[in-house]
C-alpha positions as CSV (number, residue, x, y, z in Angstrom):
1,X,-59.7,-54.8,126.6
2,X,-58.7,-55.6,130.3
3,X,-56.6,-58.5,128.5
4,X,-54.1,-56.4,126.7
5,X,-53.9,-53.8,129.6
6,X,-53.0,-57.0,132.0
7,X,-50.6,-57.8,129.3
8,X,-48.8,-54.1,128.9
9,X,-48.9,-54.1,132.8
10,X,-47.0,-57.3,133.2
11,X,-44.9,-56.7,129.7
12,X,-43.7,-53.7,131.4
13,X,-43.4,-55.1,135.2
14,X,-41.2,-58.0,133.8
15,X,-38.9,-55.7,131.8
16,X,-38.3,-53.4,134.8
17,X,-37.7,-55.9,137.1
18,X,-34.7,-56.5,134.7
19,X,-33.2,-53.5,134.4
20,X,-34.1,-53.5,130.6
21,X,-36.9,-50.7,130.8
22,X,-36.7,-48.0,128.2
23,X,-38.9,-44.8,128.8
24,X,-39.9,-42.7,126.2
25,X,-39.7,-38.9,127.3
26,X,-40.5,-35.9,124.8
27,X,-38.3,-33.6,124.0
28,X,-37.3,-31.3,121.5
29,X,-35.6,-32.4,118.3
30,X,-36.8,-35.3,116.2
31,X,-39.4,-37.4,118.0
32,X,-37.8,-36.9,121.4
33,X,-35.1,-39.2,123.3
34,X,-34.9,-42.6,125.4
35,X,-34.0,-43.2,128.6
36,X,-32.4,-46.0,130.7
37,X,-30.4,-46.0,133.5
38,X,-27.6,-43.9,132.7
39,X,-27.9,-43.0,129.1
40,X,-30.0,-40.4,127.1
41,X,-30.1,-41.2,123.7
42,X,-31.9,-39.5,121.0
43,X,-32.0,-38.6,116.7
44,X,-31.4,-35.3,115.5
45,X,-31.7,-34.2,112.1
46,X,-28.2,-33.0,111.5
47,X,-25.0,-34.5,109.7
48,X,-22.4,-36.3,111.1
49,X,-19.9,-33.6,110.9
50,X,-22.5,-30.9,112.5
51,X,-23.6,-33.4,115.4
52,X,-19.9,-34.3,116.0
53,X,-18.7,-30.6,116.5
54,X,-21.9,-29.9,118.5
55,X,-21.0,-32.7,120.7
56,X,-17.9,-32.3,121.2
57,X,-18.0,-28.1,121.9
58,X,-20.1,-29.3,124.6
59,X,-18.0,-31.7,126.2
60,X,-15.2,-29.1,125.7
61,X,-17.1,-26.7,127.2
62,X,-18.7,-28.6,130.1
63,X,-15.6,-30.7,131.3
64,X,-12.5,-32.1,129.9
65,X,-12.6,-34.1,126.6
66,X,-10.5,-37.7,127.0
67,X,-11.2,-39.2,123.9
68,X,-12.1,-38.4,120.6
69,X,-12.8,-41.0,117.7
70,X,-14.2,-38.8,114.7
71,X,-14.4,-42.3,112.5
72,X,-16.5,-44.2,115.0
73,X,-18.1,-41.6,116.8
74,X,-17.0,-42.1,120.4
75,X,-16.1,-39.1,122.5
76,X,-15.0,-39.4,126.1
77,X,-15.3,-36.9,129.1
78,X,-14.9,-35.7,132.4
79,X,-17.8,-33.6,133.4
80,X,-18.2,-32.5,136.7
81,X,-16.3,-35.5,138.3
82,X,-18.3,-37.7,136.2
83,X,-17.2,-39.8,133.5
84,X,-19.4,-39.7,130.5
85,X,-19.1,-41.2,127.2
86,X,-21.0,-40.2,123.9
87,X,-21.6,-41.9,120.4
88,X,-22.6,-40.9,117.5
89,X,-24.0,-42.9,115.0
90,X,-25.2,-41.8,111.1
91,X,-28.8,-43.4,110.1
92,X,-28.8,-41.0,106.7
93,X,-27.4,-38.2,105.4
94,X,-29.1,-35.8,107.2
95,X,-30.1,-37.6,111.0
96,X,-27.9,-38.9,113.6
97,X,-28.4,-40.6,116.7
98,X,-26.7,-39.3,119.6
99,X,-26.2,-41.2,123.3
100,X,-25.1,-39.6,126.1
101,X,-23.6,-41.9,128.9
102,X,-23.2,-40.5,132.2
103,X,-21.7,-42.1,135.8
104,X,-20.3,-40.7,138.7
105,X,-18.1,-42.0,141.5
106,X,-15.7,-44.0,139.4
107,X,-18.5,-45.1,137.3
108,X,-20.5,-47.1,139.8
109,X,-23.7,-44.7,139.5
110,X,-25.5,-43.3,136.7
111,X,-25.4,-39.6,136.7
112,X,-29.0,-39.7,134.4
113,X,-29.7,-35.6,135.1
114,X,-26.0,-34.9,133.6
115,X,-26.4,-37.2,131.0
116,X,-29.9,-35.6,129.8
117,X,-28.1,-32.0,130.1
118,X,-25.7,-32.4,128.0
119,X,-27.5,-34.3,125.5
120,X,-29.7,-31.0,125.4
121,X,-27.1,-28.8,125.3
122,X,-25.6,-30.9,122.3
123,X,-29.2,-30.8,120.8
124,X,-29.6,-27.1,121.5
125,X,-26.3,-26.4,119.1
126,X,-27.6,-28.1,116.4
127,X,-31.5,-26.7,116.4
């Protein structure tokens, strides 16, 4: 037992030191959302076109949309002085994962608490 807990231990030590951790984070919707350094990214039972106009109401709403690609589901913002860019991407008819990028000051740092926002005010409009 003390074997695979020194493994998970050093498993995870090694990815972090990498940058390449993912942490799993409940959340409402289905199963929750991931998290990495500047991006919140999650699947929601919803269609494309419903997840696409949730998304991008939100970013209309919060900021200033820059860019929107309805065929490969990239939408580009200014929120807040922070530039943030969102994908959607279709796993069925009825789910759809949905990142949420977020950096601030020219795009040097991640903006993680913006990012997470609007990814649950985009998840609020579709539950």
């Amino acid at each position: 037992m003390k074997k695979i807990w020194l493994g998970i231990f050093l498993s995870i030590l090694c990815l972090s030191q990498n940058g390449c951790a993912l942490f799993a984070v409940g959340a409402a919707g289905a199963g929750g959302y991931s998290v990495s350094e500047d991006t919140i990214e999650g699947i929601q039972k919803a269609s494309y076109n419903q997840a696409w106009l949730a998304l991008r109401s939100t970013l209309q709403k919060e900021g200033a949309v820059t860019l929107e690609d309805k065929t490969h589901g990239t939408l580009h913002a200014v929120v807040k002085g922070s530039d943030v860019e969102a994908f959607i991407s279709r796993i069925s008819d009825k789910t759809v994962k949905i990142s949420v990028k977020a950096r601030k000051a020219k795009s040097v740092f991640p903006d993680l608490d913006l990012a997470e926002s609007l990814y649950d005010k985009t998840a609020g409009k579709i539950g």
